[in-house]
N, C-alpha and C positions, 0 to 999 in steps of 0.2 A: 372254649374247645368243644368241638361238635362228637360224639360219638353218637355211633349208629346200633341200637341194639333193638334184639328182637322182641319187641313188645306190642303187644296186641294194644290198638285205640280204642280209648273207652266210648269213642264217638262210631266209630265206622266199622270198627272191626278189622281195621286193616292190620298185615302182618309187620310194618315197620314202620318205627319212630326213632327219631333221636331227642338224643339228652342236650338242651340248650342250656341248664344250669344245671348246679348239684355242689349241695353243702355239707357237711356233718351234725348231727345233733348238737345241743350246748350241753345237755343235761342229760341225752341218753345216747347209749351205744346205736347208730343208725346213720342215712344218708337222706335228705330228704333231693330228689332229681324233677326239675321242672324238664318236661317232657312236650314234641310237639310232634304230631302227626304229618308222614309223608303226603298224604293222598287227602285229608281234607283242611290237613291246618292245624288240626282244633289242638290246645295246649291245654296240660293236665299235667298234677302232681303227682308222683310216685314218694311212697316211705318205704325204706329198704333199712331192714334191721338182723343182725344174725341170730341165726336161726340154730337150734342140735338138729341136724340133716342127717340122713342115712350115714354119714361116714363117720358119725359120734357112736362108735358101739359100746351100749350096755353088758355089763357084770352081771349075770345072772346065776344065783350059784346054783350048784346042782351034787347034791349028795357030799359025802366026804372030802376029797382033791379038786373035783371035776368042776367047772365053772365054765359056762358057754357064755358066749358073746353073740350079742346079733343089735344090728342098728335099731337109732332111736325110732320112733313114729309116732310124730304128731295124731295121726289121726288114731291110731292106735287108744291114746292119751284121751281122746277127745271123746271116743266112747264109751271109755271105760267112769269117763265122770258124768254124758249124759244118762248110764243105767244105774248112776247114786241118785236122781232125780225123779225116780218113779213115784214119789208123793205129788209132784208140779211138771207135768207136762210143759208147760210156758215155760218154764228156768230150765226144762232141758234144751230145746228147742233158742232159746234164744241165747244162753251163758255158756252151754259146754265148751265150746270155740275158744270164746274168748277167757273162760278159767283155764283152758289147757293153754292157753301162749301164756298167761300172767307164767305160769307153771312153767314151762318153758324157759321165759326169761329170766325168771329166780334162778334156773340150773346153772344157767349162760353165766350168770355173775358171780352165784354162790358155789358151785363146785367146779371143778375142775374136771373129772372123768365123774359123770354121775353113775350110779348103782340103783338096784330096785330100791332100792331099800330108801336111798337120797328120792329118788322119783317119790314113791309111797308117803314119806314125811311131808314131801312140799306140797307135794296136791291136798291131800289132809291137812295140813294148814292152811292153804288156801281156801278151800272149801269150809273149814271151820268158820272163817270169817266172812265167808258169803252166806252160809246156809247152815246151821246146826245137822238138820235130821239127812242130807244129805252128805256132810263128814258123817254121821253115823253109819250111815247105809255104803258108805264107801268104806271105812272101816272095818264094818263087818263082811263085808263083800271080799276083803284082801287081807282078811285075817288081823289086823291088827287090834281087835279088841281083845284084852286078856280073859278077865273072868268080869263076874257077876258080882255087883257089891250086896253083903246079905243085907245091909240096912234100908239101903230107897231100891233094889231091884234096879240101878242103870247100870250099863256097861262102862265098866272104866276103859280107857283107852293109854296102849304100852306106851 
C-alpha cells in the first residue's frame, strides 16, 4: 500500500514522497517507513517514534490552588540541559539533543500526564549518568540541591 505524504527528499529536496513500506518497531515504540522520492527516485528510511508534542500539557504549579498548564517543548528541554554543560562546550553542542529525547522517551513510557517536577527527576537522572558536574550544574540551576553537607562541603541532592 502506497501512501503519499509530505515529506521532504533527503536527495533533492523535493516536496513529496511516498511510503513503499513501513513496519513497527520489535523492541521500541516507533514505525520504521521505507520511503521513495517522487522526482528523483532516490529511496530512504524514515524512523518515526512518539513524541510529548505541544498537545501533552504540563502541571506547573503556581502558589496555593493555582496551577497552570502550558505544553510540553522539546526544545525548551534541550536548552535547559545544554546551559548544565558550561564546564564542556563539545557535550553541549553535541549531547543536549539527544539527552533531551532519551528524556523525553523515559516520560512517553514512564508517566502518564508528566509534571515539572517528573520532567526535573528524569532529566537529572539522566544527566547523572551521562555527566556528574553537569547533573550538578542542572541541579543547582532548578533548585533541587537541598543543603550543604557540613563534613566534605558537596551538595546533596533532594
Amino acid at each position: 500500500v502506497c501512501q503519499y505524504i509530505d515529506m521532504i527528499c533527503v536527495n533533492c529536496f523535493h516536496g513529496k514522497t511516498k511510503v513503499t513500506n513501513s513496519r513497527p518497531h520489535k523492541k521500541q515504540s516507533g514505525t520504521w517507513r521505507r520511503r521513495q522520492c517522487e522526482s528523483c527516485r532516490t529511496t530512504f528510511t524514515t524512523y518515526e517514534r512518539p513524541a510529548l508534542d505541544e498537545s501533552t500539557m504540563i502541571h506547573y504549579p503556581g502558589g496555593d490552588t493555582n496551577s497552570t498548564k502550558a505544553p510540553f517543548s522539546l526544545s525548551k528541554l534541550t536548552l535547559s540541559i545544554a546551559a548544565s554543560f558550561g564546564h564542556d562546550t563539545t557535550a553541549r553542542q553535541l549531547h543536549s539533543l539527544p539527552l533531551a529525547e532519551t528524556v523525553e522517551q523515559l516520560l512517553i513510557t514512564q508517566v502518564k500526564q508528566p509534571s515539572v517536577d517528573d520532567i526535573l527527576a528524569v532529566t537529572h537522572q539522566v544527566l547523572k549518568r551521562f555527566d556528574e558536574v553537569a547533573a550538578l550544574q542542572y541541579a543547582a540551576s532548578h533548585r533541587l540541591v537541598a543543603a550543604t553537607r557540613s563534613r566534605r562541603g558537596r551538595p546533596s541532592i533532594r
